[in-house]
C-alpha positions in Angstrom: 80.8 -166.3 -36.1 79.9 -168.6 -33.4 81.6 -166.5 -30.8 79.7 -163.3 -31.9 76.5 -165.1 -31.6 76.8 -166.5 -28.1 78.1 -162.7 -27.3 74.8 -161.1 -28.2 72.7 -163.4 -26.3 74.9 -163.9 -23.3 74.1 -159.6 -23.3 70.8 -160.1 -24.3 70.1 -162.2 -21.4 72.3 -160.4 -18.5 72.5 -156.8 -19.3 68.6 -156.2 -18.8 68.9 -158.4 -15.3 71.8 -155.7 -14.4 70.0 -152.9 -15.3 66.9 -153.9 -13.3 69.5 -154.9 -10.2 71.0 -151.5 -10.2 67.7 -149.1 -10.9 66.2 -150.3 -7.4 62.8 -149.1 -6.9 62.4 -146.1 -3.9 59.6 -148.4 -2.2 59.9 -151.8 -1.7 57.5 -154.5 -0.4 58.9 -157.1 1.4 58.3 -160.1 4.3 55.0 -160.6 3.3 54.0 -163.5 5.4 50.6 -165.1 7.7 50.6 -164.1 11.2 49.9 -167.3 13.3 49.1 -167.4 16.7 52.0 -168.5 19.3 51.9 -172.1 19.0 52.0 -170.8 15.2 49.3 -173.4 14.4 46.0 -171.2 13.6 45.5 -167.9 12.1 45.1 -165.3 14.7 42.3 -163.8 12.7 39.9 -166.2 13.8 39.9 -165.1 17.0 40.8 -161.2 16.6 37.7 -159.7 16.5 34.9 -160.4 19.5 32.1 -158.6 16.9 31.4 -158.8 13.1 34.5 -159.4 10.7 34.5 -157.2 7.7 32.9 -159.0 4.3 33.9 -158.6 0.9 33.1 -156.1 -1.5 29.9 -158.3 -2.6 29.4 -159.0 1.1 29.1 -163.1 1.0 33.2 -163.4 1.9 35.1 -162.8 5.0 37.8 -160.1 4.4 41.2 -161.0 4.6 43.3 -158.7 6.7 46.9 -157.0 5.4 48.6 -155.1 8.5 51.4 -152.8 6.5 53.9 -151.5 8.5 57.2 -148.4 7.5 60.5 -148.6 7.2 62.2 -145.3 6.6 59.0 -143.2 5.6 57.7 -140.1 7.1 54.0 -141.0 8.7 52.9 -137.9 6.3 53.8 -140.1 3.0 52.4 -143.3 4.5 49.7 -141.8 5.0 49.2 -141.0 1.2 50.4 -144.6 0.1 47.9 -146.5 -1.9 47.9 -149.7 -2.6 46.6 -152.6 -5.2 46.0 -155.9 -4.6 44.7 -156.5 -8.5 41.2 -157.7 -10.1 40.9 -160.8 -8.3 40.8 -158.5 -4.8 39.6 -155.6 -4.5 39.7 -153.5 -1.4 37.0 -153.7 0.6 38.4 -150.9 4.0 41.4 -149.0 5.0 42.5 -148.0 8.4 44.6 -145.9 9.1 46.7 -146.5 12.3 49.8 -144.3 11.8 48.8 -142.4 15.1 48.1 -145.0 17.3 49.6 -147.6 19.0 50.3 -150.0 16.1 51.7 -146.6 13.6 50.2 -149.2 10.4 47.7 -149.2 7.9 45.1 -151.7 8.2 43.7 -152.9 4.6 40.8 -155.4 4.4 40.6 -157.6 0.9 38.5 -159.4 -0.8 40.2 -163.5 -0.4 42.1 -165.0 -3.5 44.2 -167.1 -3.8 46.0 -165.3 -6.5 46.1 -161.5 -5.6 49.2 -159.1 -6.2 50.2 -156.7 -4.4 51.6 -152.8 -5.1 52.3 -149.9 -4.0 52.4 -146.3 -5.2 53.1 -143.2 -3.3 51.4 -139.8 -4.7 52.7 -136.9 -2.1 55.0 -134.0 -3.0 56.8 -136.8 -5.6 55.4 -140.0 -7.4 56.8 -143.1 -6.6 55.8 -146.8 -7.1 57.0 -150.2 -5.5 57.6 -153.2 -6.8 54.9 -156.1 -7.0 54.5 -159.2 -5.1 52.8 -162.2 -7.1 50.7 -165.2 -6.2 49.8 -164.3 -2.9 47.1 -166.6 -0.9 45.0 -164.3 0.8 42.2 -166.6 2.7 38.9 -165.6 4.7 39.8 -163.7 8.5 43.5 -164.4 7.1 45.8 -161.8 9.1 48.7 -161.0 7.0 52.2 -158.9 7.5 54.5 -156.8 5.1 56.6 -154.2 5.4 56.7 -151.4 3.1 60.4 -149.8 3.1 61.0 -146.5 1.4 64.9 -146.4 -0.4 64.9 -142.3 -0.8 67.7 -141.0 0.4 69.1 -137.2 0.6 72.0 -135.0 1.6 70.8 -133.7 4.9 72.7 -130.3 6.6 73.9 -130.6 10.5 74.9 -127.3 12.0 75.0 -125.9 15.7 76.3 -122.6 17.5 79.1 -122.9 18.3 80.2 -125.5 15.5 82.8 -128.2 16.2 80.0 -130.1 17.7 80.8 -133.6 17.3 77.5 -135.7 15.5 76.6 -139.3 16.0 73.5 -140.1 13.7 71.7 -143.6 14.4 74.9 -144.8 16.8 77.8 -144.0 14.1 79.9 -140.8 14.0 79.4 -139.0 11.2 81.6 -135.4 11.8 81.8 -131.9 13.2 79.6 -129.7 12.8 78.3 -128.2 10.0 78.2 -131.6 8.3 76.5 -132.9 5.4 76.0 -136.5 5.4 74.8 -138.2 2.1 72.4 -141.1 1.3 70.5 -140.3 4.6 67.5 -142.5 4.2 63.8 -140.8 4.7 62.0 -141.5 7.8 63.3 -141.1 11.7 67.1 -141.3 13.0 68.5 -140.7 16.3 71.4 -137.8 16.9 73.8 -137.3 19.7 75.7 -134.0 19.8 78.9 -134.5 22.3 81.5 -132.2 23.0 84.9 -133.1 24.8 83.3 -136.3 26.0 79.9 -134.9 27.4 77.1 -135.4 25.7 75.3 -132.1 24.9 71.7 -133.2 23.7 69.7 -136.0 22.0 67.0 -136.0 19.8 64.3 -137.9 17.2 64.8 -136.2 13.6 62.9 -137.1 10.7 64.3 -136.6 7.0 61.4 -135.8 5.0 60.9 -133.9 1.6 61.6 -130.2 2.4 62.5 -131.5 5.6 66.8 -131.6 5.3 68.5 -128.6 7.4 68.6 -129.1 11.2 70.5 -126.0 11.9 68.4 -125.0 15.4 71.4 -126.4 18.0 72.4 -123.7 19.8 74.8 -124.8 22.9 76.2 -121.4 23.5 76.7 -120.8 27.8 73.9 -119.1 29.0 72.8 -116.9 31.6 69.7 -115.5 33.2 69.6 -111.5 32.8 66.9 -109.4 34.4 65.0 -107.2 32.3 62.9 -104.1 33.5 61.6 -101.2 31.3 60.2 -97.9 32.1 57.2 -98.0 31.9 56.9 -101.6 33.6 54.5 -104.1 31.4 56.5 -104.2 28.2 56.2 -106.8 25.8 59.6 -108.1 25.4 60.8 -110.0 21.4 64.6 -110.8 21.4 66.7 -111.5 17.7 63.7 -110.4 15.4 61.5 -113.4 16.8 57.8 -112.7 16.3 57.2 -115.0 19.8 56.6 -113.0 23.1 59.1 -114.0 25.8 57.0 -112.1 28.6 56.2 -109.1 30.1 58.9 -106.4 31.8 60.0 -107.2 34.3 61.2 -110.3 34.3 64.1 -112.8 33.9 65.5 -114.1 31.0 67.7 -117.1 29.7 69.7 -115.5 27.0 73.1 -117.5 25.2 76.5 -115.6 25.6 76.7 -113.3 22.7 74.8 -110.3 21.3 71.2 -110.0 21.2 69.0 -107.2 19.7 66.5 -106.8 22.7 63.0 -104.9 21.7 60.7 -103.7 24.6 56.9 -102.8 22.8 54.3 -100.9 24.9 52.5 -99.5 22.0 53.3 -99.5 18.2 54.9 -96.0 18.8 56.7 -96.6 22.1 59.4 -99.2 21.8 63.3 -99.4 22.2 65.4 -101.3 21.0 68.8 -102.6 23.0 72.0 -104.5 20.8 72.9 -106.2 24.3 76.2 -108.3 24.6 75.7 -111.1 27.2 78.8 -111.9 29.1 79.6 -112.9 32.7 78.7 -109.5 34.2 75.8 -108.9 32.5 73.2 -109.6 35.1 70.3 -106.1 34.8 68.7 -104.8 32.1 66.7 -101.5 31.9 64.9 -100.8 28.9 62.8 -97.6 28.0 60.3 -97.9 25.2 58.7 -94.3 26.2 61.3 -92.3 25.1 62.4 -88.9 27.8 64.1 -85.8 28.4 65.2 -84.2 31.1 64.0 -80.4 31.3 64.5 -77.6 33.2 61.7 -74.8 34.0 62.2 -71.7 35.8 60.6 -67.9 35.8 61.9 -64.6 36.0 60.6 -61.6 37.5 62.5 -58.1 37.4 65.9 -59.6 36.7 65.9 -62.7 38.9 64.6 -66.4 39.6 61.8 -66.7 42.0 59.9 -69.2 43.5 56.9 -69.6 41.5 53.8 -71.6 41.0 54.2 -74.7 37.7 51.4 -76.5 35.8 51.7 -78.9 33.3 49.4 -80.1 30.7 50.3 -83.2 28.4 47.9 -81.7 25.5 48.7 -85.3 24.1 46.7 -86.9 26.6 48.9 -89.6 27.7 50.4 -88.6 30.3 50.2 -86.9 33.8 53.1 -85.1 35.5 53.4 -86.4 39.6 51.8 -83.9 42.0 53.9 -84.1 44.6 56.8 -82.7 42.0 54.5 -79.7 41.3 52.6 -78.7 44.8 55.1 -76.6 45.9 56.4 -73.5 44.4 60.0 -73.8 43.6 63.0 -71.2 41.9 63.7 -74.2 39.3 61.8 -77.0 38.4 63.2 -80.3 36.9 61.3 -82.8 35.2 61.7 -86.4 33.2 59.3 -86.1 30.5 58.2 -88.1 27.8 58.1 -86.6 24.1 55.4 -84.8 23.3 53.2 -81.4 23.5 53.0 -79.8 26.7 51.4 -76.6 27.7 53.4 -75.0 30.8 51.9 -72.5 33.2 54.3 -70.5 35.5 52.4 -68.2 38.0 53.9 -65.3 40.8 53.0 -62.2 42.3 49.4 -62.6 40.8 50.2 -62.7 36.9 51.4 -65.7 34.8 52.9 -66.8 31.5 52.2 -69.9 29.7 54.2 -71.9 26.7 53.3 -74.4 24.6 56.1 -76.6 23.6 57.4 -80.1 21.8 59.3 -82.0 23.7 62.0 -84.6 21.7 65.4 -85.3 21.5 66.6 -81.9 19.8 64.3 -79.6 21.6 65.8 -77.4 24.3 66.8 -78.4 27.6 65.9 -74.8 29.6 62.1 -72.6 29.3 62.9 -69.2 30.8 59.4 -67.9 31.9 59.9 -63.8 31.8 56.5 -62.9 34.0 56.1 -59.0 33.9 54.4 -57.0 36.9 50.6 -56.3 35.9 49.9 -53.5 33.8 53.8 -53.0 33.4 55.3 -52.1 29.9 56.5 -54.6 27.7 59.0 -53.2 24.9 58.6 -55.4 21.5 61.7 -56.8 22.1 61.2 -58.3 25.4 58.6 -59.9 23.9 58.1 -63.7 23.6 58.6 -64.7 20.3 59.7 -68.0 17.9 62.3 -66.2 15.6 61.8 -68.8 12.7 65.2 -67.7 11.4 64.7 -69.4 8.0 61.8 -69.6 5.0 61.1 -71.1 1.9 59.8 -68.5 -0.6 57.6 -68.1 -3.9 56.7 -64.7 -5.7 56.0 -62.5 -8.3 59.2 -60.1 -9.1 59.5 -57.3 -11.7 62.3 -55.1 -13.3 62.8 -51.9 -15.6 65.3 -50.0 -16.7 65.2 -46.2 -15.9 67.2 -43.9 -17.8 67.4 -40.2 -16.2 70.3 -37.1 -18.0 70.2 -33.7 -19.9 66.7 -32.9 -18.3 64.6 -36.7 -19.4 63.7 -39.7 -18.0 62.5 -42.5 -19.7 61.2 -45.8 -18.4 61.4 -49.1 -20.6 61.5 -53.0 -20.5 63.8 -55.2 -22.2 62.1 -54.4 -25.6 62.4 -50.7 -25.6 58.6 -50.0 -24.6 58.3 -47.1 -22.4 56.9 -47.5 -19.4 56.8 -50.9 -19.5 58.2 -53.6 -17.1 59.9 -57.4 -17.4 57.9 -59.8 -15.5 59.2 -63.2 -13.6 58.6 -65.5 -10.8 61.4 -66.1 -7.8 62.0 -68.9 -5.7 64.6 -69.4 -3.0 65.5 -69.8 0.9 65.7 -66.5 2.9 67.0 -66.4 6.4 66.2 -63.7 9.0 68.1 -64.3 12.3 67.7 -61.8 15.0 70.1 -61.3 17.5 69.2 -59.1 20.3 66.7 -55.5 20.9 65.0 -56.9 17.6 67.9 -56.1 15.3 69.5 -58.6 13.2 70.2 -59.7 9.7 68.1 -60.8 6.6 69.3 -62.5 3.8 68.9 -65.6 1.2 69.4 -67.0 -2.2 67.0 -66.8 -4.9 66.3 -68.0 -8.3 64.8 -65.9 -10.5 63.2 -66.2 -14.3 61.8 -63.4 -16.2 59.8 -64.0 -19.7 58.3 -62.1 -22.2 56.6 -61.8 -25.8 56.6 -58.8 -28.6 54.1 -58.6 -30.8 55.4 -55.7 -32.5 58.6 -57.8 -33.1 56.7 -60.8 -33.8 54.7 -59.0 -37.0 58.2 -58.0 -38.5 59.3 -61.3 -38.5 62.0 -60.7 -35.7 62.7 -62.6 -32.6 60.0 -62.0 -30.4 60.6 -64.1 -27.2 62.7 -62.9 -24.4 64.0 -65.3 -21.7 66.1 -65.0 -18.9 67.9 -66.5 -15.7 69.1 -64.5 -12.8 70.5 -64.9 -9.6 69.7 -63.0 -6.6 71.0 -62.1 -2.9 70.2 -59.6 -0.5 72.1 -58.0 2.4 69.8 -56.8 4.6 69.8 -54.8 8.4 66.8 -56.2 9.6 64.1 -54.9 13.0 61.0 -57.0 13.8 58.6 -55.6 16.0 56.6 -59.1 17.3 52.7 -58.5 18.4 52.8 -62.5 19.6 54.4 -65.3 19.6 54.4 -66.0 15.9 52.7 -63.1 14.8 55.3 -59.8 14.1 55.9 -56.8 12.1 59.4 -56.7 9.8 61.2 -54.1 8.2 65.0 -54.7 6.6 67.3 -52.4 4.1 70.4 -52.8 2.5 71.8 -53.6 -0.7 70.7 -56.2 -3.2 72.7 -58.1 -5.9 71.9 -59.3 -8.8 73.5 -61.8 -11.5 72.6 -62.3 -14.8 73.1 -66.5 -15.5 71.5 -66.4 -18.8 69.5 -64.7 -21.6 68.1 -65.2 -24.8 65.7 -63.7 -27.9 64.2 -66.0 -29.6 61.1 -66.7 -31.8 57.7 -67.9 -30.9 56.7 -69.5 -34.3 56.5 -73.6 -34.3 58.6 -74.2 -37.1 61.1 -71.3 -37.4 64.7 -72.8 -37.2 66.5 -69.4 -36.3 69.2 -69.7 -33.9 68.5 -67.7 -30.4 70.4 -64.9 -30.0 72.2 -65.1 -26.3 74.9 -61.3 -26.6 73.0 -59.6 -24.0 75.0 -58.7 -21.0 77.4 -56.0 -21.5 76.1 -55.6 -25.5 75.3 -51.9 -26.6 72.3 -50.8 -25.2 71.7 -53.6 -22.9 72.3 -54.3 -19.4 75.4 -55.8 -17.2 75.5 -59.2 -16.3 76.2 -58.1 -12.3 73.7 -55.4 -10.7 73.9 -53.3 -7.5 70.8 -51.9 -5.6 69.9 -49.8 -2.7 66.7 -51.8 -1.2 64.3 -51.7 1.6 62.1 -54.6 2.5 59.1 -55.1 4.9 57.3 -58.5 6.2 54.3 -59.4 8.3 54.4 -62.5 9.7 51.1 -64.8 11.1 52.0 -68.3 12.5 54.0 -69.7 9.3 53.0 -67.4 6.9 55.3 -64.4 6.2 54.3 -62.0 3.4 57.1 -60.0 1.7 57.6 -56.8 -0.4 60.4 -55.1 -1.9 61.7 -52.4 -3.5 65.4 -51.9 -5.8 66.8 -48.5 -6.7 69.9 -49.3 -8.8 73.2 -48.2 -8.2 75.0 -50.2 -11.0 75.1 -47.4 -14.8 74.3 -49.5 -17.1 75.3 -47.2 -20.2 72.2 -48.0 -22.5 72.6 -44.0 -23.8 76.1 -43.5 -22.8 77.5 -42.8 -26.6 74.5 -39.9 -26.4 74.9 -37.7 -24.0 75.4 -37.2 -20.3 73.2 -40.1 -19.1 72.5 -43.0 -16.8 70.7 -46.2 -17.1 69.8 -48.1 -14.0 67.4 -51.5 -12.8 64.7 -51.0 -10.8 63.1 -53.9 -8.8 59.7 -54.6 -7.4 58.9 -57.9 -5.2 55.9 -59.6 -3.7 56.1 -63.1 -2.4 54.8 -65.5 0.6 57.1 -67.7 2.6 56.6 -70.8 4.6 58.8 -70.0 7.7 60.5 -72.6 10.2 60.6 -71.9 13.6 61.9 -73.3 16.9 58.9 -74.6 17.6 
């Protein structure tokens, strides 16, 4: 019992004593001591200050003065320590000398001679020190301590190329990338050496948020010239937002690849992946992007030499006149994208173009000038084909049935005279090859609706729906007036393909399934339709307004079972296309 007795208190008495030993505080005060004067017999604060020495808060007392210097603590957190010196002496001043010569804090107290002293740190993380008792703090008293921050943190070393060796505060620590552990806070020396030669040495300081030093780049390097066309570009290399200067110019760049960006304006930049290596040495760089063209004209059959003028209608640019003052068979310029407005004149008559110039636009402008008051045939007209248009419009059908002396006229219903209504949509393409002769076709969707009334009173299925497909085969002559104004007219056959169809019923509510036999039923049409047609279109800028006309050649046998007759679809068409052009 005895021995269980003297257990608990021998663990009473030591385990506290180990805890507080191994839970150290992150600051610590320590050396507190006077400062004396050389002989160390008087307190150098009696002769310190040639003018007034600070008094005590109630102003009867000469101040004593603490001098606090760092150990291991970013001047950014000492600057946010505050400290305590208790009841018995309050703080009368603080200086602040992080950024000076002395890099302390100056703290003048009211005298004691029984103050504490504490610290407690309040920036980013909250952290306090631990407390010195019983000091003697005495009137124009200069006193020393050091306050010494324990934080330490896993800090991250890298370099390009790695393999780097690292000595941090005089000790080798690795290769780079290396991650050394318990790195106190505050400022330590690193040496980066490579085969025995030392490659660069620097202050750091470990700090919160303040852990990666990754910016060692010791990659060879060389100088490279860089020019740009135009001259006066800003130049940015690897996606840094700092200029590095103004083409042209010479610049140190590390062996390896670089993305290279030459501004002039927000719209005119390049952009250059560039590989340094020994032979790189010259750069060129063109943020105004260009294309080489040539310009000639034609007159009866053959070049001649005729008269240019060029106008940038964007405004930003002027063509050299020594390149233009003489007439020439063939003209060849460097220009940079944009609209230009080109004048070629001989034997007293002209023609002019307007064109875009980019990467895909043509290389050649042929400039056909005609004698004056000559005859020019449609097709040696200048024209922009636009060989291909999006269209929308209306589209109707009927079903004519002609034999034994009748002919009757109905829609999908069985009303005479009546016609099936729907809306088509699809891409049409026109190309024309040569004398104004070439082909039009496409591929259109087209959907047809309609309501019964009749049908509806009766209680039958009274909405009709349907989904076709359509193609045309075309011949097609354009007679253009202008340049994107012209005169179409194409014929051929059409075909038509019936996807789907349905009758259902109108009424919310009524649950009766839709009936979808249609094509090839009694007395209804085939699913596949063949038509004679004939087409014309008039064209102004990139508008083109179309109408057709189907005769059908497809019997479809609605009467077939009654006599000698034959059913066949006509079509009507009106719609308006958005054409594209070469220009």
């Amino acid at each position: 019992m005895k021995k269980i007795v003297l257990f608990f208190l021998f663990a009473i008495v030591v385990l506290p004593g180990y805890s507080q030993e191994k839970q150290e505080d992150q600051l610590q005060l320590h050396s507190f001591k006077e400062s004396r004067s050389l002989g160390g017999l008087e307190n150098i604060g009696t002769r310190f200050f040639d003018g007034e020495w600070p008094k005590d808060v109630n102003g009867d007392k000469d101040c004593a003065w603490v001098r606090v210097t760092f150990e291991n603590m970013p001047i950014d957190d000492a600057a946010n320590v505050k400290f305590n010196f208790g009841n018995s002496a309050p703080i009368k001043e603080t200086r602040n000398r992080l950024n000076y010569d002395e890099k302390e804090i100056w703290i003048f107290v009211t005298p004691t001679d029984a103050a504490i002293m504490e610290a407690q740190l309040d920036h980013g993380t909250i952290a306090k020190s631990n407390r010195l008792y019983s000091l003697s703090l005495k009137p124009k008293g200069v006193y020393d301590v050091v306050l010494k921050n324990n934080k330490t943190a896993t800090i991250f070393i890298s370099s390009n190329p790695t393999g780097v060796t690292v000595l941090m505060d005089d000790r080798e620590i690795g290769r780079t990338p290396v991650q050394p552990s318990g790195v106190s806070y505050g400022k330590h020396s690193l040496v980066f050496t490579k085969d025995g030669k030392m490659l660069k040495k620097e202050t750091i300081e470990v700090a919160d948020g303040n852990i990666r030093f990754d910016s060692y780049d010791f990659r060879e390097r060389k100088v490279v010239h860089l020019e740009s066309d135009p001259s006066g570009a800003d130049i940015y290399v690897d996606g840094e937002n700092a200029l590095k200067g103004r083409t042209p110019m010479d610049l140190e760049l590390p062996y390896g690849l670089h993305s290279i960006v030459a501004v002039v304006s927000a719209d005119k930049r390049d952009t250059l992946a560039l590989t340094v290596g020994d032979n790189t040495s010259k750069v060129m760089l063109r943020p105004v992007k260009k294309k080489s063209v040539e310009l000639y004209a034609s007159y009866q059959g053959g070049r001649v030499n005729a008269r240019l003028d060029v106008s940038n209608l964007d405004g930003s640019y002027t063509v050299d006149p020594d390149e233009l003052k003489e007439a020439k068979p063939s003209y060849h310029l460097n220009l940079p994208y944009g609209r230009y407005k080109f004048r070629m004149s001989y034997a007293g008559n002209y023609k002019e173009k307007t064109a875009r110039v980019k990467a895909n636009s043509q290389s050649k402008y042929e400039f056909l000038i005609k004698p004056k008051n000559s005859i020019v045939w449609p097709w040696q007209r200048e024209y922009d084909s636009a060989p291909m248009g999006f269209s929308m419009g209306y589209v109707t059908k009927q079903w004519v049935t002609s034999g034994e002396g009748s002919r009757v006229k109905e829609d999908v219903w069985g009303r005479e005279n009546k016609r099936l209504h729907g809306l088509q949509v699809g891409l049409h393409f026109q190309p024309c090859f040569s004398w104004g002769l070439g082909l039009y076709t496409g591929l259109f969707y087209e959907c047809y609706m309609s309501w019964d009334d009749e049908m509806k009173d009766n209680g039958y299925l009274d909405k009709f729906v349907e989904h076709c497909a359509y193609m045309p085969v075309h011949a097609y002559y354009r007679i253009p007036f202008a340049e994107k104004v012209a005169l179409s007219v194409h014929g051929g056959i059409g075909l038509d393909y019936g996807i789907h169809a349905a009758f259902s019923s109108s009424e919310d509510g009524d649950n009766t399934e839709p009936v979808t036999d249609y094509y090839g039923q009694e007395a209804w049409p085939n699913r596949f339709n063949l038509s004679a047609e004939v087409g014309l279109g008039m064209r102004v800028g990139p508008v083109q307004v179309n109408a057709s006309y189907s005769k059908g050649l497809t019997d479809h046998k609605f009467y077939a079972d009654q006599g000698s007759f034959k059913t066949v679809q006509n079509k009507l068409g009106l719609s308006v296309s958005w054409v594209f052009g070469a220009n």
